[in-house]
N, C-alpha and C positions, 0 to 999 in steps of 0.2 A: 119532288119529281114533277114533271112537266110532263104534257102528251107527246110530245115527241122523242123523251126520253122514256117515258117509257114503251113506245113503239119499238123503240132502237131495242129496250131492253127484250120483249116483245118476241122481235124478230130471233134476237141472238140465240132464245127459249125453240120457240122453232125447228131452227137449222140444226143445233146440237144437242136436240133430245132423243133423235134417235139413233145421233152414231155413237159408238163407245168412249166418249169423251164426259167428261163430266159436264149439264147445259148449268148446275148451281154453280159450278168454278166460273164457269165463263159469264153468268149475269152479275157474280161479284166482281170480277174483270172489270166486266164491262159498265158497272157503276162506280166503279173506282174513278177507271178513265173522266169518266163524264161526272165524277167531283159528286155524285150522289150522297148524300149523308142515309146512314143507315135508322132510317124512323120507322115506327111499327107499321107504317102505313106500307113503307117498300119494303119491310119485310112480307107484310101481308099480299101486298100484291105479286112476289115474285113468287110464294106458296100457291097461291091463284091460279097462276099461270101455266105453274107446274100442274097442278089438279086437274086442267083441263088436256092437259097433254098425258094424264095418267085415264084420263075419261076415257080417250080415244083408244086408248091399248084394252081399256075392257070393252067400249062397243065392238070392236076391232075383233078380239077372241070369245067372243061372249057367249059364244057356242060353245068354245073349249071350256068355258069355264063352268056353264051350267048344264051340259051333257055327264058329269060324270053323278051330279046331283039325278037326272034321269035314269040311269043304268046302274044306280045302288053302287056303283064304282069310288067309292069315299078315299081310299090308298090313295089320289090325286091331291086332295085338300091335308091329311096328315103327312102327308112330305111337305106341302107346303109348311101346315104349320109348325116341322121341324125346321125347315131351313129358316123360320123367323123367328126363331128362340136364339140365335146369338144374339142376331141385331135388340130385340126386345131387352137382353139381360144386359148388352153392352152400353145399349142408348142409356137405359136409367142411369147405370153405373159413371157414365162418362157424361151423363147431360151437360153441366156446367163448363165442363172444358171443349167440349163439340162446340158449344154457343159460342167460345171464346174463339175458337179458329175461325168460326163462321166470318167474323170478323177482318180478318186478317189476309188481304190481298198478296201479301208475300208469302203466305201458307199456301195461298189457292195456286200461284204461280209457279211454286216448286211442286206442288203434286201433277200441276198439269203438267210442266214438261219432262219428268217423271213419269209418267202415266205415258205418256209419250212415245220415251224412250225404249220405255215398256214392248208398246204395242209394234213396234218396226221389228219387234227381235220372237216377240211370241207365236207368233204363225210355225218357225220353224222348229219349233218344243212341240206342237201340238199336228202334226203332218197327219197323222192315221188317229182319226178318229176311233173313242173306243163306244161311244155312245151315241146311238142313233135316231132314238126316240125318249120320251117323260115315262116310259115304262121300264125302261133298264135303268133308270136313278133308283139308287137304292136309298133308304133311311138316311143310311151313314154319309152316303153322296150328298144329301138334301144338306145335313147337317153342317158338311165341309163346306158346299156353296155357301151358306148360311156366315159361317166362318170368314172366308172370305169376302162377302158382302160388307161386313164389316168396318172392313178396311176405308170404303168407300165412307165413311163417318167422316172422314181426314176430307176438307173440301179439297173439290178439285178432282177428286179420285173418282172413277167412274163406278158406278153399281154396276152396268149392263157390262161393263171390261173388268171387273172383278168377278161376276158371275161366270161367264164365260173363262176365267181362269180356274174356277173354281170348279163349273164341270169338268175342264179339260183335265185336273189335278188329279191322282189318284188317291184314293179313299183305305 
């Protein structure tokens, strides 16, 4: 990989990290394209990239996240860490074949435009909201989001648009 490939890749991390699209679908996409060979190096650096865009989401809330550590409020962190016992028992279970997809630019292409098709038709499932705040998530809700994050294993597939099905889902 090249500086200017990976600028390009870079950029494309960017632009689709924070809408409901999958930004790992599209920088595999987008090394496909541009004849990328997958070496530990661009793997490392697309994890990188991501890291730093997952930095920003905690500088970003970081009050939300350590106000509940101040007010003895812990119900925040144990939903949390129910909704990450799918993915934690799934990932182990399915590592080898997750790695194999990761691979796989015809895997990443049908979950995105999948994912896609998805998102033009789900707004109109989800009209009235039933949950308005991280205090009406119940255990079970955590778990189900958790569930459905899942999904997102399959590249391509968005976490932030499975989450968001996931709360909208009933429990």
């Amino acid at each position: 990989m090249n500086l200017i490939e990976a600028i390009i890749i870079a950029i494309v991390e960017g632009i689709t990290e924070y809408l409901p699209v999958s930004s790992t679908g599209h920088m595999i996409i987008a090394s496909s394209f541009m004849g990328i060979e997958k070496e530990e190096f661009t793997k490392l650096f697309e994890v990188a990239i991501q890291l730093g865009a997952i930095l920003a989401v905690v500088v970003l809330y970081w009050k939300k996240f350590v106000d509940p550590l101040k007010t003895g409020k812990l119900k925040f962190y144990f939903k949390l860490l129910v909704g990450v016992i799918p993915a934690l028992l799934l990932g182990f279970l399915f590592s080898d074949k997750i790695d194999e997809l990761l691979e796989s630019p015809t895997t990443v292409a049908i979950s995105l435009l999948a994912g896609g098709l998805i998102l033009l038709f789900i707004d109109k499932a989800f009209k009235n909201p039933r949950i308005y705040s991280e205090k009406e998530i119940t255990y079970g809700k955590s778990f189900l989001t958790g569930l459905w994050q899942c999904i997102a294993m399959i590249p391509g597939v968005s976490r932030s648009a499975a989450s968001i099905i996931g709360v909208c889902s009933r429990d």
